[in-house]
C-alpha positions in Angstrom: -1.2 13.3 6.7 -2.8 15.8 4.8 -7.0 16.2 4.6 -7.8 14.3 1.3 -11.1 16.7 0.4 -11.4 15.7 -3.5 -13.3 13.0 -5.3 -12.1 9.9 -5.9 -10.1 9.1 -8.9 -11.2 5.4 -9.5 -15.2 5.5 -8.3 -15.9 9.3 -8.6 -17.4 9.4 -5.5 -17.9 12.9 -3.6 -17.6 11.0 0.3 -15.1 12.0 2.4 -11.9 9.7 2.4 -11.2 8.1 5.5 -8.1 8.1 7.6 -6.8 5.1 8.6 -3.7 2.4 9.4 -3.2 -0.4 6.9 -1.0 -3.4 5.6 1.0 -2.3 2.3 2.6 -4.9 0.0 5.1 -4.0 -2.6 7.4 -6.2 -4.5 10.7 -5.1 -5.6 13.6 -7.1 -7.3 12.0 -10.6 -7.1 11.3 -9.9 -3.2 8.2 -8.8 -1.5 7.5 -6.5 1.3 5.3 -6.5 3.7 4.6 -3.0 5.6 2.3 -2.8 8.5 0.4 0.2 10.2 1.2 2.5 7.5 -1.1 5.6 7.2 -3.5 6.0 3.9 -6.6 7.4 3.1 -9.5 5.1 1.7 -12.2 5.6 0.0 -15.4 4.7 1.9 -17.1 3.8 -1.7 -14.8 1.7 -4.0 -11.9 1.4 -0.7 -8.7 2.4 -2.8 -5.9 3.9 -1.1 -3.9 7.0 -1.3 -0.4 7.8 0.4 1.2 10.4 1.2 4.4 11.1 -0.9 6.9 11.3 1.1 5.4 8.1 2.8 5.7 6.2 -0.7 9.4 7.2 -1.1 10.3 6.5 2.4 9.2 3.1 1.5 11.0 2.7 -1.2 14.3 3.8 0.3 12.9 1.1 2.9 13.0 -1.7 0.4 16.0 -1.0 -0.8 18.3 -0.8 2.4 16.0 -3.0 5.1 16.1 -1.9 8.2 18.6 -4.3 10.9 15.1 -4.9 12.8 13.1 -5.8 9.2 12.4 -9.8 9.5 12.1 -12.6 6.7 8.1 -14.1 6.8 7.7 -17.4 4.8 5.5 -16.8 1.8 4.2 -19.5 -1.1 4.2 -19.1 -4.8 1.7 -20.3 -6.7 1.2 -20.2 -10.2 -2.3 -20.8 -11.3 -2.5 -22.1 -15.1 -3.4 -20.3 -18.2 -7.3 -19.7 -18.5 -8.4 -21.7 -21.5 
């Protein structure tokens, strides 16, 4: 990954982004995915996330042709009601 060396676009903060390995959800047609030890730079301040490009479309191509080794992980949907 590249250096990330410019302010924050959600917090405006001037520290230095940090480098790390994260868990990434996405959901695409009615499914989610779950990715695991995927590189991003985080804010130290506010903690959003950037990724890399190439990374993001990589993942997409991911979600739509799973890999053979990609496994199913039980999840639960739950609809919370309507504030009032």
């Amino acid at each position: 990954m590249n250096k990330r060396q410019y302010p924050c676009e959600f917090c405006d903060t001037e520290k230095q982004q940090e480098e790390k390995v994260v868990t990434l959800t996405r959901h695409y047609k009615g499914r989610i995915y779950v990715f695991e030890n995927v590189p991003a730079f985080v804010c130290p301040n506010c903690g959003h996330r950037y990724y890399d490009g190439p990374l993001i479309l990589r993942l997409e191509e991911m979600m739509k042709q799973p890999p053979a080794d990609a496994r199913p992980v039980e999840a639960y949907a739950i609809t919370l009601p309507a504030p009032k």
